[in-house]
DRENDOFI-603534 format. One record per residue (C-alpha): residue number from 1; residue in one letter; x, y, z. Coordinates in steps of 0.05 Angstrom, whole numbers, plus 5000, padded with zeros to 4 digits. Layout:
seq_type_east_north_up
NUM_A_X_Y_Z
...
//
This chain:
seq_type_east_north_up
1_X_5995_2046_1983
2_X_5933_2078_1954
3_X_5873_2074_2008
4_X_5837_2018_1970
5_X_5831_1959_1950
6_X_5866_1913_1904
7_X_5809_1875_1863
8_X_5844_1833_1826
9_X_5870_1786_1887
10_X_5795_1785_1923
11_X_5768_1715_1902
12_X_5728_1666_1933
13_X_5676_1603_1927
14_X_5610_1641_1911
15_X_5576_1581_1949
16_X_5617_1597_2013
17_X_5582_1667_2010
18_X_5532_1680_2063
19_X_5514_1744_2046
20_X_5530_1818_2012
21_X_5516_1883_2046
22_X_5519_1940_2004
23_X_5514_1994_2057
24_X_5502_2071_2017
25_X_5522_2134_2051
26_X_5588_2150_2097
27_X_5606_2093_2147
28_X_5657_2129_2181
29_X_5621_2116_2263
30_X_5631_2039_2260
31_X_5674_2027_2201
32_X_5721_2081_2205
33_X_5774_2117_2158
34_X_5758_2103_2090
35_X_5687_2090_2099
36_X_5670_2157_2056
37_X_5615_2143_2003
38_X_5582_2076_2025
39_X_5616_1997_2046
40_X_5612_1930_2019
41_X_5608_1884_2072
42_X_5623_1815_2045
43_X_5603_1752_2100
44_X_5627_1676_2090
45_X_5586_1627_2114
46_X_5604_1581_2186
47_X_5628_1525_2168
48_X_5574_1480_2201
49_X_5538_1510_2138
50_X_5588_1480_2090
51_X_5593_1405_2112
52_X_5608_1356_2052
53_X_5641_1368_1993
54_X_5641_1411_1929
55_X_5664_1416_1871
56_X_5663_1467_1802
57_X_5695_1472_1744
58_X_5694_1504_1680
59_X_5723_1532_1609
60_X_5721_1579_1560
61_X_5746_1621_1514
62_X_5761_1689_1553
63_X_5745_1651_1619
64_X_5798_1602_1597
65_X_5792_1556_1657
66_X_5758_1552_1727
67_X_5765_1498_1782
68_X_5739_1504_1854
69_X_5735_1446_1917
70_X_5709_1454_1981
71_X_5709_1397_2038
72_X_5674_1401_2101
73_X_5674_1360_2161
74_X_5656_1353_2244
75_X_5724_1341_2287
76_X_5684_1337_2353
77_X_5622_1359_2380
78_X_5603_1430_2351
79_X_5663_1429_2324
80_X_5659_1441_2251
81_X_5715_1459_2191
82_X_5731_1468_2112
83_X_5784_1474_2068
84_X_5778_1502_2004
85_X_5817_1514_1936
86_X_5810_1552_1872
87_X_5849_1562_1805
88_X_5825_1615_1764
89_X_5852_1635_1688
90_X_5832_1693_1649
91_X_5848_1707_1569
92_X_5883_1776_1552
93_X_5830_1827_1539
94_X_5804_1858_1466
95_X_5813_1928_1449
96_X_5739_1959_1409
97_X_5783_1954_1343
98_X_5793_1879_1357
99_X_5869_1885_1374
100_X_5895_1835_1432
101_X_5912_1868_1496
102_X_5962_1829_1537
103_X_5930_1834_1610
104_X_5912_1756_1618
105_X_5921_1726_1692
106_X_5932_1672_1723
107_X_5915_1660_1805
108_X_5901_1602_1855
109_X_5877_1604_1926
110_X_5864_1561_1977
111_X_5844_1566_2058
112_X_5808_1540_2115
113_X_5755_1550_2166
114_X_5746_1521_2234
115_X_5681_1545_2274
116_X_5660_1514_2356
117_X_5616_1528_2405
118_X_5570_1556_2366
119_X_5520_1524_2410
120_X_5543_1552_2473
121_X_5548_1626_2499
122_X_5627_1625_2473
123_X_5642_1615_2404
124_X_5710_1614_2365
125_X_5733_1621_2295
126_X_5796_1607_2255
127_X_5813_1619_2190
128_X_5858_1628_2135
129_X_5879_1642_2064
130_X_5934_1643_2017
131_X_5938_1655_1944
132_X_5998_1657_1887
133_X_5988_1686_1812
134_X_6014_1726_1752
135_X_5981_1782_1714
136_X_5999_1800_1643
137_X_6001_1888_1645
138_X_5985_1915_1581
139_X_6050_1962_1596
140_X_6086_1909_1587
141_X_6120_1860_1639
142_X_6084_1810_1686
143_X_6062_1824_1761
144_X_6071_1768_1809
145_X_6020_1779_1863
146_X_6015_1740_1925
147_X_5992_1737_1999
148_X_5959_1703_2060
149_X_5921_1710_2122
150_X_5897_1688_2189
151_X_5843_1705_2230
152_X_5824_1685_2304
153_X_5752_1714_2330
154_X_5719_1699_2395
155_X_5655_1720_2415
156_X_5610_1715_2479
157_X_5529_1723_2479
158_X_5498_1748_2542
159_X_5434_1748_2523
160_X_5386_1778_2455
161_X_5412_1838_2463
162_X_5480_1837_2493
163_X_5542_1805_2467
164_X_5629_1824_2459
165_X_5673_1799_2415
166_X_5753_1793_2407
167_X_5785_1794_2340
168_X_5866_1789_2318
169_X_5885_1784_2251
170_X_5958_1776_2210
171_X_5953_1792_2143
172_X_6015_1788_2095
173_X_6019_1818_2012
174_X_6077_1824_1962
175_X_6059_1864_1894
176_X_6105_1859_1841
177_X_6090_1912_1797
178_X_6136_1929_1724
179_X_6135_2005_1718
180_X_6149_2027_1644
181_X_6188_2081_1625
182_X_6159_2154_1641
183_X_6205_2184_1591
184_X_6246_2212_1637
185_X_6274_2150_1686
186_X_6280_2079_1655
187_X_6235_2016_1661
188_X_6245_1974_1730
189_X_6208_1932_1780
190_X_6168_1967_1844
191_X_6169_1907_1892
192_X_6111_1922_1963
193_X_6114_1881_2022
194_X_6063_1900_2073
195_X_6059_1865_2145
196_X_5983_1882_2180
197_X_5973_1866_2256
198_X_5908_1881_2268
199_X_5866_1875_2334
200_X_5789_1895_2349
201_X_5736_1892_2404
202_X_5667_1907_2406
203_X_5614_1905_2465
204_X_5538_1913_2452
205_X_5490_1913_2511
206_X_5422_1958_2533
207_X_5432_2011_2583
208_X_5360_2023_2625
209_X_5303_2015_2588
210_X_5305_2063_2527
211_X_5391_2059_2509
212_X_5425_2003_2468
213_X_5495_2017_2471
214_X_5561_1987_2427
215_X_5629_2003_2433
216_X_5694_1983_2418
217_X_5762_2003_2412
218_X_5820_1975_2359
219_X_5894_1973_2347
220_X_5926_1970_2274
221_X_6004_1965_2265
222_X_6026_1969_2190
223_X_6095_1958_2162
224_X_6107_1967_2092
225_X_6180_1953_2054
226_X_6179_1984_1977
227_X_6241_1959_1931
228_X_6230_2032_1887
229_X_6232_2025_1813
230_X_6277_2075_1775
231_X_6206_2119_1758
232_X_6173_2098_1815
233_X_6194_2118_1891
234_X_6168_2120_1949
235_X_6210_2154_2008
236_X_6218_2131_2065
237_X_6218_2066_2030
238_X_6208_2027_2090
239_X_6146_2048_2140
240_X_6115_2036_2200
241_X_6049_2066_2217
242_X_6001_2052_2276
243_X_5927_2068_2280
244_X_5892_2070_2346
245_X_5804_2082_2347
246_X_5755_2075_2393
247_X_5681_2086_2378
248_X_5618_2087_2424
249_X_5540_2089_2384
250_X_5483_2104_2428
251_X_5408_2075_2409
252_X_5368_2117_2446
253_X_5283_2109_2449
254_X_5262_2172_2452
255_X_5185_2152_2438
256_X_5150_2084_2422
257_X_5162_2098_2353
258_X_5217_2141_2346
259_X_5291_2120_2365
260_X_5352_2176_2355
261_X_5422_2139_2341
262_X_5489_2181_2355
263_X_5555_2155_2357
264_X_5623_2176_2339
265_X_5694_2147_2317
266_X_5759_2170_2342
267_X_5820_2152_2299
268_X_5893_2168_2314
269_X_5938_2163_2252
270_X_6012_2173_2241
271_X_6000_2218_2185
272_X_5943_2266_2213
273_X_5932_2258_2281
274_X_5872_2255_2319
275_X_5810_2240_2265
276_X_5737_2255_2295
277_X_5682_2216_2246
278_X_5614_2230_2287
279_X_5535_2210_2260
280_X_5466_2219_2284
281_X_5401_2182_2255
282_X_5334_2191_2278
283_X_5282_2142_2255
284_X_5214_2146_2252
285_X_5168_2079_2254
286_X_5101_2112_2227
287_X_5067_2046_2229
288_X_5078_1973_2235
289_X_5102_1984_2152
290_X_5130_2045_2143
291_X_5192_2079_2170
292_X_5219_2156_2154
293_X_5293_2164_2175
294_X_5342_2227_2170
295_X_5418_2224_2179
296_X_5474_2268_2181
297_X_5547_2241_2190
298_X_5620_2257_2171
299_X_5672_2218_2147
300_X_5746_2225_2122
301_X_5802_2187_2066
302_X_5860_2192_2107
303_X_5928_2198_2073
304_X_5961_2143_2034
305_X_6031_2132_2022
306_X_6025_2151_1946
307_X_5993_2222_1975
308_X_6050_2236_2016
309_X_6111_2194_2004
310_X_6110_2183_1923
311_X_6160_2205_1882
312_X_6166_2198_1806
313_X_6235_2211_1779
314_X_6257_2258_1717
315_X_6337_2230_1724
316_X_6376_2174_1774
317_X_6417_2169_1811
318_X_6408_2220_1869
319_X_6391_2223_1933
320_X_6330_2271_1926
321_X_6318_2269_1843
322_X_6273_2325_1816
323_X_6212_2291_1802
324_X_6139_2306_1756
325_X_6097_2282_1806
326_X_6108_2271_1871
327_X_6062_2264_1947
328_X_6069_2328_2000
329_X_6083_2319_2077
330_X_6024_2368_2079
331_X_5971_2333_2051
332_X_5915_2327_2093
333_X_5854_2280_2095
334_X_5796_2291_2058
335_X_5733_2301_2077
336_X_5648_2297_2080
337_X_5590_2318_2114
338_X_5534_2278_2086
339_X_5458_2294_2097
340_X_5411_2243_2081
341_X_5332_2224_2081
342_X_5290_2163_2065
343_X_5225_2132_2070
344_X_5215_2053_2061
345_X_5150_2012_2070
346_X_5115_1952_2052
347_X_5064_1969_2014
348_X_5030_1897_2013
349_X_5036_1831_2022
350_X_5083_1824_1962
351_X_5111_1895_1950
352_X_5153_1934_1983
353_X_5188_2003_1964
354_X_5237_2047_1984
355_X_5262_2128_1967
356_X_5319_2169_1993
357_X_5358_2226_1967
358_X_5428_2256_2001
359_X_5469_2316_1992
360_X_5548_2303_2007
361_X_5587_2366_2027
362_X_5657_2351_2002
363_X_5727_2388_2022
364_X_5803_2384_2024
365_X_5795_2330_1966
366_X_5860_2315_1929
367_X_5882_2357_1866
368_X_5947_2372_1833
369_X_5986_2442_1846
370_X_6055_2471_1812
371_X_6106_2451_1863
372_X_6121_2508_1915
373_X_6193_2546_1885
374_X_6251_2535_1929
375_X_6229_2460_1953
376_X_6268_2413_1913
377_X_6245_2354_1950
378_X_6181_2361_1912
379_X_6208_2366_1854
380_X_6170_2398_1785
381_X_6121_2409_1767
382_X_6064_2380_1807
383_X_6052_2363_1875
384_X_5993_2333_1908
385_X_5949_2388_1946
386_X_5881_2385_1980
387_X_5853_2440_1938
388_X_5788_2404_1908
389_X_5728_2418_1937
390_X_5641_2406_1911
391_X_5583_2375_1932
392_X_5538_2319_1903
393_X_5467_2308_1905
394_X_5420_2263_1877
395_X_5359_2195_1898
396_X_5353_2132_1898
397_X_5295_2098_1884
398_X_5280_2023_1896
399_X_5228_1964_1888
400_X_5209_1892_1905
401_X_5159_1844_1884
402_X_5146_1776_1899
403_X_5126_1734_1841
404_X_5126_1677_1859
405_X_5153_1641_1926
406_X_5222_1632_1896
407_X_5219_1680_1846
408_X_5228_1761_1859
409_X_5233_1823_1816
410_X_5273_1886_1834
411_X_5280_1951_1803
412_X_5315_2020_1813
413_X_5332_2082_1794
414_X_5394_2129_1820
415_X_5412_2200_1806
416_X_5471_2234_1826
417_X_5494_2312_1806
418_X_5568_2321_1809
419_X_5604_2396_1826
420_X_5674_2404_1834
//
C-alpha cells in the first residue's frame, strides 16, 4: 500500500535473534527497490541453535503483559526444529497533559522452524508464522490485523568461496483499518488483503584469480483486494502486479590491496517499467588495520498503490467522486545518487574506530500539486506529483573499546544537513 513496512505486526523471541545488520547508505545492487537510505537486515538463528525449551513472561503497567515459549528438538540425524509462541499486550498511550489516548493492542504469534543437512554440502530450511491481534486507534474504532507465512530455502556449498541458493516464499496479510470521517465522506472500514508469491536465486563463485562474482535473478507476483471505505479508495480496488530483477556484482582485485566492486540491479515493475539501480566501491586495505573505501550508487522508491491509485472522497456515491487528495497514473519513482567515503581501523588491541561522511543527490521525490483543470478523475485540489527535489549531507563518526572480555563501550556521533 505504502512502500514500507508495517511495525506494529513485526514481533519475535529476542533469543531466537542471531543477529542485526544495520547496513547505511543505498542498497539498491543486491536489495533492490526500496533500498534508498540504508537496510535492516534482521537474521533468526538455525534451529540446531535453539534446542530445548524456553520460556518468558512478564507484566506491567503500560507493558500490561508478556508471555513467550520456544521448544526445540532433533527429528533425525541433522535434522533439527522449533516452534514458538508469543502473546504480547500493550496499555493505551498518555498524551504530555496526562490525558489517556486509546491506542492499546493486543497480538499473539506463533511459528516454526525446521533446518537439515546443515552438515552436508545441501542444506534446507522451512519455516513459518502466523499472528492474530487488535489495535485500539486513537481515531477511534479498532483494527484487526492478521497474517502468516511460509518459507522454503535450499542452499548448496561448493566450496569457501562458491555456493547458490533457492528460495520460495507465500506470504498472506489482512488490515482492517477504521477510517474516520474527513469531513466530507462518512466514517467506514478500509479492509487489505494482499497475496505475495515470491521466488529468488543467488549464485556466488570466483572467476580466475582476481574476480568473485554473485548473481541472481527473482520473481515477485502481488495481488492485493481493498474493501474501500467511504473516505478512503483505492481504484482499481483489486490488483495484480509482477516484479521481475536480476542482478550481477563483480569483486574484482585490481592490486594486492585494492579490490573495485561494481554491480547493478535490473527491476521490471508494472507501474514504471524497466528500473536500472547500479554501484561501484573501491576499497583500499592500507595495512593489515586500516581500510579507506569510496562508493557511489543509485537507488529508487518505486510507486505504491497510495501514490497512484488513492482516492479520498469529498461526496458518495459515484463512480469517479471528486476527491481532496488523490494518487496520479503519472507518478514516477523517486530517486538517489549517493556518494560516499570512509576510513575504519583498529587502532589497538582494544580500540577500534571508524569515519565516513556521504552526500545523497535526491530527485523526482513526492510532493503535492493543484490537480491539473479538466481531469476530474483526480479530483480537487491536490494530486500527488514528483516535484520535490534536495540533497543531504552530513558524517558519521563511530567507536569501540574493549573493557573488559565481556564488557564493551561504543560511542557515536552523526550529522546530517537537509535541503529540499
Amino acid at each position: 500500500l505504502y512502500s514500507g513496512v508495517f511495525w506494529d505486526v513485526q514481533d519475535y523471541l529476542l533469543e531466537d535473534i542471531d543477529r542485526i545488520e544495520v547496513i547505511s547508505g543505498p542498497g539498491g545492487t543486491l536489495w533492490g527497490a526500496n533500498a534508498v537510505n540504508g537496510v535492516i537486515n534482521i537474521s533468526s538463528k538455525n534451529a540446531k541453535d535453539t534446542q530445548g525449551g524456553f520460556v518468558e513472561a512478564g507484566v506491567g503497567t503500560e507493558l500490561q503483559d508478556v508471555f513467550g515459549a520456544r521448544y526445540g528438538g532433533k527429528l533425525a540425524p541433522d535434522v533439527y526444529f522449533r516452534v514458538y509462541g508469543k502473546y504480547l499486550e500493550r496499555d493505551g498511550s498518555i498524551t504530555a497533559n496526562g490525558a489517556d489516548v486509546p491506542d492499546g493492542s493486543k497480538m499473539g504469534r506463533g511459528g516454526f522452524r525446521l533446518d537439515a543437512g546443515g552438515a552436508t554440502p545441501n542444506a534446507l530450511t522451512v519455516q513459518g508464522d502466523f499472528y492474530n491481534g487488535r489495535e485500539d486507534m486513537d481515531t477511534g474504532g479498532t483494527s484487526k490485523p492478521r497474517g502468516g507465512n511460509i518459507l522454503g530455502r535450499w542452499s548448496h556449498v561448493f566450496s569457501d568461496e562458491s555456493d547458490l541458493s533457492l528460495q520460495l516464499y507465500y506470504d498472506q496479510t489482512h488490515l482492517s483499518a477504521p477510517k474516520p470521517s474527513n469531513g466530507f465522506a462518512p466514517a467506514g472500514v478500509l479492509t487489505d488483503d494482499l497475496d505475495t508469491y515470491d521466488l529468488d536465486f543467488q549464485h556466488r563463485f570466483p572467476l580466475g584469480a582476481h574476480n568473485r562474482l554473485v548473481w541472481g535473478f527473482g520473481y515477485r507476483l502481488t495481488s492485493d483486494h481493498v474493501q474501500n471505505a467511504p473516505g478512503l479508495v483505492f481504484l482499481p480496488a483489486n490488483l495484480e502486479q509482477n516484479l521481475f530483477s536480476v542482478f550481477a556484482q563483480d569483486e574484482i582485485g585490481l592490486a594486492k590491496d585494492v579490490t573495485f566492486t561494481f554491480g547493478t540491479k535490473l527491476e521490471h515493475t508494472d507501474y514504471t517499467g524497466l528500473e536500472v539501480e547500479p554501484s561501484a566501491r573501491l576499497q583500499w586495505n592500507l595495512t593489515d588495520k586500516q581500510m579507506l573505501w569510496a562508493a557511489v550508487s543509485r537507488a529508487v522508491r518505486t510507486p505504491s498503490r497510495i501514490d497512484r491509485d488513492l482516492l479520498e472522497p469529498t461526496l458518495l456515491p459515484a463512480p469517479l467522486p471528486e476527491s481532496i487528495l488523490s494518487g496520479s497514473p503519472d507518478f514516477d519513482s523517486e530517486e538517489v545518487i549517493a556518494y560516499e567515503l570512509g576510513y575504519r581501523a583498529q587502532l589497538g588491541p582494544k580500540v577500534s574506530a571508524s569515519a565516513s561522511a556521504f552526500f545523497n543527490d535526491y530527485d523526482h521525490g513526492r510532493s503535492t500539486t493543484p490537480c491539473p483543470p479538466g481531469v476530474p478523475k483526480f479530483g480537487f485540489p491536490l494530486v500527488f506529483a514528483n516535484d520535490l527535489e534536495g540533497e543531504t549531507y552530513g558524517l558519521e563518526l563511530s567507536a569501540n573499546y574493549q573493557v573488559l572480555a565481556w564488557g564493551r563501550l561504543h560511542g557515536g556521533y552523526s550529522l546530517i544537513k537537509e535541503y529540499l
